[in-house]
C-alpha positions in Angstrom: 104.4 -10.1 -121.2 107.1 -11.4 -119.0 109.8 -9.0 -118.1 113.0 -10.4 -117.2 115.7 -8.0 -118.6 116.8 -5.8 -115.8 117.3 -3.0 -118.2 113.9 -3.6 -119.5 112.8 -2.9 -116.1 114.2 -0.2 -115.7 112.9 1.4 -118.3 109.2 0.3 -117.7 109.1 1.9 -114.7 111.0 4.7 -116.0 107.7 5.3 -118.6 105.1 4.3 -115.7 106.7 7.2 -113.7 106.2 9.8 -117.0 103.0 8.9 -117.6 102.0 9.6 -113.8 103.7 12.8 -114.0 102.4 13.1 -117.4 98.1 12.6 -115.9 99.3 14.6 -112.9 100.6 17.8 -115.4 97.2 17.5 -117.1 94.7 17.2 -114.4 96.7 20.1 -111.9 96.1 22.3 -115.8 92.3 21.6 -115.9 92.0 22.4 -112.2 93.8 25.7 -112.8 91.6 26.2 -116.3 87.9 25.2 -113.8 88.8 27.6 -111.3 89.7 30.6 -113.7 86.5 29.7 -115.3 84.4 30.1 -112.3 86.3 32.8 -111.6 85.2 34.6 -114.6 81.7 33.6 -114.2 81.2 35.0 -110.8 82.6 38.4 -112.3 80.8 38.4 -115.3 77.3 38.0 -113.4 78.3 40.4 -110.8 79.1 43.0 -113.1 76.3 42.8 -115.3 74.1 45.7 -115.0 70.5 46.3 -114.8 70.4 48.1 -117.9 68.4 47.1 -120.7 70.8 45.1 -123.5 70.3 44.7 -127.2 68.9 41.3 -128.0 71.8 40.4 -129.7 74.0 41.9 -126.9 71.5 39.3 -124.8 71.7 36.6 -126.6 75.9 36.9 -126.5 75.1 37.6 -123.2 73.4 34.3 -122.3 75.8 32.5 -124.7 78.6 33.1 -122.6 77.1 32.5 -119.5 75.7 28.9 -120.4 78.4 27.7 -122.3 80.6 29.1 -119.6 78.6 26.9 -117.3 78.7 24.0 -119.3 82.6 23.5 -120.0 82.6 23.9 -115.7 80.4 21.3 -115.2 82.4 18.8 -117.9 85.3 20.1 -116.6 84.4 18.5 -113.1 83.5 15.6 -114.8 86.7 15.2 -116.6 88.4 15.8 -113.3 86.3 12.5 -112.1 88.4 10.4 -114.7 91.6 10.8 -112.4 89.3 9.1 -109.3 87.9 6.2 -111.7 92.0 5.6 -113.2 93.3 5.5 -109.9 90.4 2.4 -108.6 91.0 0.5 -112.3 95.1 0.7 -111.3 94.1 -0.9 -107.8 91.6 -3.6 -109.0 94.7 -4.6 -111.5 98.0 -4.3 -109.1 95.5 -6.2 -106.5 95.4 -9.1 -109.1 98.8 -8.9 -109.9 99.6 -8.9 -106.3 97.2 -12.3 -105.8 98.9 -13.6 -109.2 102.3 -12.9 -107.3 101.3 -15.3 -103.9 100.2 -18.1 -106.5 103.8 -18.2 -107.4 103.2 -17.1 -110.9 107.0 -15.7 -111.9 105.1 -13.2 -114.7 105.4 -9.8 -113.9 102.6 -8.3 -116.4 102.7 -4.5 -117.7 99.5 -2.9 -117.8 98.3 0.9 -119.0 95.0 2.1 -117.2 93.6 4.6 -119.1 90.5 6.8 -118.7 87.0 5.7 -120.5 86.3 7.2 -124.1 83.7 9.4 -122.1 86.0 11.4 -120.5 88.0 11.9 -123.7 84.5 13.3 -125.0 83.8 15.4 -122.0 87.1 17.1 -122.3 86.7 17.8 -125.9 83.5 19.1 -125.6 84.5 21.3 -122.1 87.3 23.0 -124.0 84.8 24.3 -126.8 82.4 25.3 -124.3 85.1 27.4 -122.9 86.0 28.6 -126.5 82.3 29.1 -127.1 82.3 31.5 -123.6 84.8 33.5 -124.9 84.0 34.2 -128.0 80.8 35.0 -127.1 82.2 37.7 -124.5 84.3 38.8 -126.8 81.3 39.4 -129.2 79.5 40.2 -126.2 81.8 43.1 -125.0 81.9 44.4 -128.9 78.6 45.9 -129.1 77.3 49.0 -128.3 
């Protein structure tokens, strides 16, 4: 797609700047969401106590603890999307730039986004999280 419209310009790189701001908004929110999860998993093991536990308060136990685990774990992986984006962006602008010193006029628009992976390993961090606390919460309820 040639661009060639000033105003059309303007507005392209008025979207490429929201969608920046837009990956940069989600990834600073699953940083904060990792580190409040590890956070709760250092306190929850620390202030488990030696006592012996109902199965079922054990197995809620365990359930929170492993699932707690696993969403930090995807979550890191997730995070790992924002590295892989940022190399696919400079494979294509270093094309573009190569397409540029050929004296091809076309300025071309392109969208990076993450792999289909990472849209699973998000999906499936954020239930593990849910998974954690519901499982605390069931956890916490008995006696």
């Amino acid at each position: 797609m040639q661009i060639n419209d000033e105003r059309v310009k303007k507005k392209v790189t008025e979207l490429s700047k929201i969608q920046d701001e837009l990956r940069e908004k989600h990834f600073s929110w699953l940083k904060n969401v990792i580190t409040l999860a590890v956070g709760l998993f250092g306190i929850i093991i620390s202030l488990k106590s030696d006592n012996k536990l109902s199965e079922i308060k054990h197995l809620f136990f365990i359930m929170s603890i492993a699932s707690l685990g696993l969403g930090i774990i995807l979550g890191i992986a997730v995070l790992y999307s924002e590295v892989h984006v940022i190399s696919e962006t400079k494979k294509v602008v270093g094309k573009q730039i190569i397409q540029l010193l050929d004296d091809e006029k076309t300025e071309i628009i392109t969208n990076i986004n993450p792999n289909k992976i990472y849209k699973y390993l998000q999906i499936t961090s954020i239930l593990a999280f849910l998974i954690a606390i519901i499982s605390l919460i069931l956890y916490s309820s008995f006696q």
